[in-house]
N, C-alpha and C positions, 0 to 999 in steps of 0.2 A: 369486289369483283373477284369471280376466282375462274383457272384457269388449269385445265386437266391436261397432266404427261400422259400419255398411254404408248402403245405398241406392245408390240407380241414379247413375250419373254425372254428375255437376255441380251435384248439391244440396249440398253444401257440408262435406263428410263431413271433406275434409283442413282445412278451414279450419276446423271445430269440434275436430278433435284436435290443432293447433298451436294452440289455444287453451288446452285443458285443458293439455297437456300443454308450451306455450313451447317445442316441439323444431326447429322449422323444418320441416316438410316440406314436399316442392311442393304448390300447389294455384293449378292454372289451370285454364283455361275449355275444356279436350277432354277427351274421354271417357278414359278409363285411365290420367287421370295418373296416378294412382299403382297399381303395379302389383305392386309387392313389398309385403307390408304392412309400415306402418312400426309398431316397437311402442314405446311411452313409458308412463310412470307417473305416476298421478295424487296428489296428497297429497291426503290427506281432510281439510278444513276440521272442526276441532272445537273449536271455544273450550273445553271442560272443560281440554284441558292448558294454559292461559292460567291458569285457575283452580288447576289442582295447582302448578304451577311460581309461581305469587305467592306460595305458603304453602310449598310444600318449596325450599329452596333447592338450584339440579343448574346442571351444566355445559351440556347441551344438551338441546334436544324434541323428539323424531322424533315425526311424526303418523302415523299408519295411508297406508298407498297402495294405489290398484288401477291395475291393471296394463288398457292399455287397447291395443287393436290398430289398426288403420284399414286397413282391408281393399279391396281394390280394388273400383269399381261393379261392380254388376249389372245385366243385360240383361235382356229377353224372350229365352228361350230359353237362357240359361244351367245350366238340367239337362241340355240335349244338348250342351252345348260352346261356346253362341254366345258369343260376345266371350270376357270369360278365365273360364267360367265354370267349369270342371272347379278350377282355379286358385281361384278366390273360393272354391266348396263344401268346397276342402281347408282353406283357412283357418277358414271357420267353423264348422267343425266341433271345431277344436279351443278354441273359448272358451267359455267358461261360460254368460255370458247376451250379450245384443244388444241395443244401442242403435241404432235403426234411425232416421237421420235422414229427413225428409222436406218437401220445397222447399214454404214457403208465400212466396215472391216472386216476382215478374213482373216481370223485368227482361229486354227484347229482346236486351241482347247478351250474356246468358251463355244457351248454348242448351238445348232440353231437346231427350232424346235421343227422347221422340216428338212433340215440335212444338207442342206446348201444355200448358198446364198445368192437372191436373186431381192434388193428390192423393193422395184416395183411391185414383184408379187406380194412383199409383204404389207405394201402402202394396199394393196387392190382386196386383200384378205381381209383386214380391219375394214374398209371403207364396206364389203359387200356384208358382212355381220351388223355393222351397224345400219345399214341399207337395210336388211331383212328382221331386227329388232325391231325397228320403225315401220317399217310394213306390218309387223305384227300389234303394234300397239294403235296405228291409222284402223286397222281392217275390226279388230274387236274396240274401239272407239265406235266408228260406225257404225255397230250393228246395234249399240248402246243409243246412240243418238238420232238413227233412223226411227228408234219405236220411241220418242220423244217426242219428234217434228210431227208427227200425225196428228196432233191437236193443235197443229198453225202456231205455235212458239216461235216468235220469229227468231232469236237467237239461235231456238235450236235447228229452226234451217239454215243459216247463216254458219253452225256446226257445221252440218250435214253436207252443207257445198265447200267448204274448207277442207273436213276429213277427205270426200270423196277425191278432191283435188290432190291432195300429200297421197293415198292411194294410189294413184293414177300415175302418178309420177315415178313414186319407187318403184313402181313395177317395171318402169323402163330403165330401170336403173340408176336413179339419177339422186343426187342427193337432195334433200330440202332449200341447202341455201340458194340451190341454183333456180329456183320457182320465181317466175315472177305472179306478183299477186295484181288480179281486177279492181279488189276494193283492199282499203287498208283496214276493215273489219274483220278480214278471213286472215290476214296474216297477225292479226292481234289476237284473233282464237286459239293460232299455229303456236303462237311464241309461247303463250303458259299454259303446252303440253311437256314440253321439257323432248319432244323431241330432239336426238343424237346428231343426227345431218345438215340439222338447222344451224348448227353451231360453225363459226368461223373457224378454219384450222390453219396451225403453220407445223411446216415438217421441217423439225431439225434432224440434218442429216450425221450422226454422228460416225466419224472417220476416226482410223487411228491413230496411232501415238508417230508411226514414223508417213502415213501418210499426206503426201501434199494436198492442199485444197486447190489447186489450178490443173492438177492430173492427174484425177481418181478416177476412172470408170464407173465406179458404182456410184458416186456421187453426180457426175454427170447424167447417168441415167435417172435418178432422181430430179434433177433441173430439170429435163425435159419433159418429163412426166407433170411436174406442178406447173411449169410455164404452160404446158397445152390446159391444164384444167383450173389456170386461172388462180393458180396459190404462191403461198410463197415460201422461201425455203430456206435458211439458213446453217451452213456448214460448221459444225464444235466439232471438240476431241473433249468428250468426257472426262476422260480420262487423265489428261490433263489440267483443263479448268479445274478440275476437283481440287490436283494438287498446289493451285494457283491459288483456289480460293482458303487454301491453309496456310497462307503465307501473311508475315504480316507486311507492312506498308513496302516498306523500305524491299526484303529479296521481293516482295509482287513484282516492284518495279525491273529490279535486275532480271528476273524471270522470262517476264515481258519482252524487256530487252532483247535478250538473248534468241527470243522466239521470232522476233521481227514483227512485234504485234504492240499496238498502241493502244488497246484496253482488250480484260478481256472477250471474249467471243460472245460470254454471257453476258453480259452488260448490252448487247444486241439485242440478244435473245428477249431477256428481260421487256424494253423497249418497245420491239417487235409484236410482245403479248402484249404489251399495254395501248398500242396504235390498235392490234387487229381486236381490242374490245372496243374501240370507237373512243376511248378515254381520253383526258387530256387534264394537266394540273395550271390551277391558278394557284395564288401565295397572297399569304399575309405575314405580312414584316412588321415587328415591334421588338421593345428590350426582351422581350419573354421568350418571344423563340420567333424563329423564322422558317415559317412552314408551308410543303407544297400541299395544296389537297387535291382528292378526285373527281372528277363530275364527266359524265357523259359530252360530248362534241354536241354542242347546241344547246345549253343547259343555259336557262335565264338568269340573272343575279339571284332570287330568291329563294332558285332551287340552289345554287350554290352556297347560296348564307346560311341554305338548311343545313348541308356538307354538314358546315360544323356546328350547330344547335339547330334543334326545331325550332325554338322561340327567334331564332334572326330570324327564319324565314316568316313565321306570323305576323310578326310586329315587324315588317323591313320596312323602310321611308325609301330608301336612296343608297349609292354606294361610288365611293370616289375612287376611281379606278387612276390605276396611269399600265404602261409594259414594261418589263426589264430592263430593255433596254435603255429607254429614257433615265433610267435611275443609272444606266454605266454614262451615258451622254451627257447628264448633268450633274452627277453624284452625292444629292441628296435628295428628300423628298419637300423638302422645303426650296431648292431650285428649279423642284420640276414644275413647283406653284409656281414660281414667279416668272415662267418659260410658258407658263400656260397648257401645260401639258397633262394637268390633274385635271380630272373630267369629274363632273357629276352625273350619274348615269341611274335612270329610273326601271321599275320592275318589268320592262319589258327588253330592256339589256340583255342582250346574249353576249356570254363572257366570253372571250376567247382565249387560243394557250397562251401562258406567260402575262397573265394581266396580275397585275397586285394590287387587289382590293384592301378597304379599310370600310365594312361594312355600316352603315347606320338603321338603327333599330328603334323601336319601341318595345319596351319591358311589358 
């Protein structure tokens, strides 16, 4: 699953993704630095396999990751082309959901691309480009799919009443995720258009280095802004975490400290992306390694056996689940049998977070 940084230029987009992600990218003070997006992966912070690997003894822990992009700024006018904006729209169209940063510091020498700082205007500038990209790709979709439906294809009326719907809507300004749909056919036509608005978003509001997160103006004004349109928001200091995330264990901690913070901010953020993709990890614990994987919220056992081969999911019989927790309550998996706490659970199991499976198959 991946997950797109954007905002306008020189809110701090690269200097939060060489955060999360330690890769080095550039990140200075003109517009486009970064132009090709760079892509890195993020590990999901989750103390449960701290907790499984004290009690299963394994060779190593992989944690869960999202895969995260950093996409070059956007303009005003970047649905017609302005700055790299054909260029940006292709990248994000191909990510999942969007973390949309947004500059709550006042700092004269790093510039802002309209002259002052307001922003909401900035959140409302990316949101109406992407609102009128997506108009533009609904409206010429339509016109494509109208002379389709004239020979009674039922899909492609079932097109035809979907587009005209996403139409209809932008026009009033609204974005896609906010639609509710009549049938679940038109919104499965909606979702692999790769429309922009469709996509979940969370605004991190990036503050300064001496700014407070309990009395910032501009970050407030941001709260209120996502609380009225139903988002959600998370306060970092770029510029900071950067320097946090170059630290090794031990100053991390002192750093921490020092800042009156008990992880860092991204380790939120992180998190944050991986709830607003609807995601959630389940585990398998053995000597080899103890590991979270991915699957969607609602995923069956067989699709999660898929997670990690095709062939579990073909050939799955059965899958003996137990939660985390039971394994801290009883602390082996051999007590949690004899507490009765191991489950035998068939292909119509729906997994949920924190189960640790020990799939069974046929070859």
């Amino acid at each position: 699953m991946k997950a797109g940084i954007v905002g306008l230029p020189n809110v701090g987009k690269s200097t939060l993704f060489n955060a999360l992600t330690d890769s080095g990218a550039s990140a200075s003070n003109y517009p486009f630095c970064t132009i090709d997006p760079n892509v890195g992966v993020v590990p999901l912070p989750d103390p449960r396999l701290e907790l499984i690997s004290s009690r299963i003894k394994t060779r190593e822990v992989i944690p869960a990751a999202l895969q995260l992009v950093d996409i070059a700024g956007l303009v005003r006018g970047a649905s017609k082309g302005e700055g790299l904006g054909n260029q940006f729209l292709h990248h994000i169209r191909e990510v999942d959901a969007i973390l949309q940063v947004v500059r709550c510091f006042d700092n004269p020498d790093v510039t802002h691309v309209d002259g002052d700082m307001d922003p909401v205007r900035d959140i409302e500038t990316i949101e109406t480009e992407l609102l009128l990209a997506d108009l533009q790709l609904a409206e010429n979709a339509l016109i494509k799919t109208r002379k389709s439906s004239r020979i009674g294809d039922k899909e492609s009326k079932n097109r035809e009443e979907a587009l005209a719907c996403c139409a209809q809507h932008l026009e009033k300004g609204l974005p896609l995720r906010t639609i509710t749909w009549s049938r679940p056919e038109l919104e499965r036509i909606v979702k692999g258009m790769g429309f922009i608005t469709g996509k979940s978003v969370l605004y991190v509001a990036n503050v300064g280095e001496s700014d407070p997160f309990d009395d910032n103006p501009l970050l407030k004004r941001v709260e209120e802004y996502v609380r009225s349109h139903d988002g959600g928001v998370i306060p970092v200091c770029a510029r900071i975490e950067s320097e946090i995330a170059e630290l090794d264990e031990s100053d991390r901690s002192e750093m921490l400290a020092s800042l009156n913070m008990k992880e860092p901010a991204l380790e939120r953020v992180a998190r944050s992306a991986y709830s607003l993709l609807g995601l959630q990890s389940f585990f398998t614990a053995g000597e080899k390694q103890v590991r979270a994987w991915t699957v969607p919220i609602g995923s069956k056992a067989p699709q999660a056996a898929g997670v990690i081969h095709s062939d579990f999911e073909r050939g799955f019989i059965r899958v003996e689940v137990y939660q985390v927790a039971d394994l801290v309550e009883h602390g082996s998996e051999s007590a949690i049998r004899l507490a009765g706490k191991m489950r035998l659970e068939g292909k119509n199991y729906v997994v949920q977070d924190g189960d640790v499976c020990h799939f069974l198959f046929n070859v």
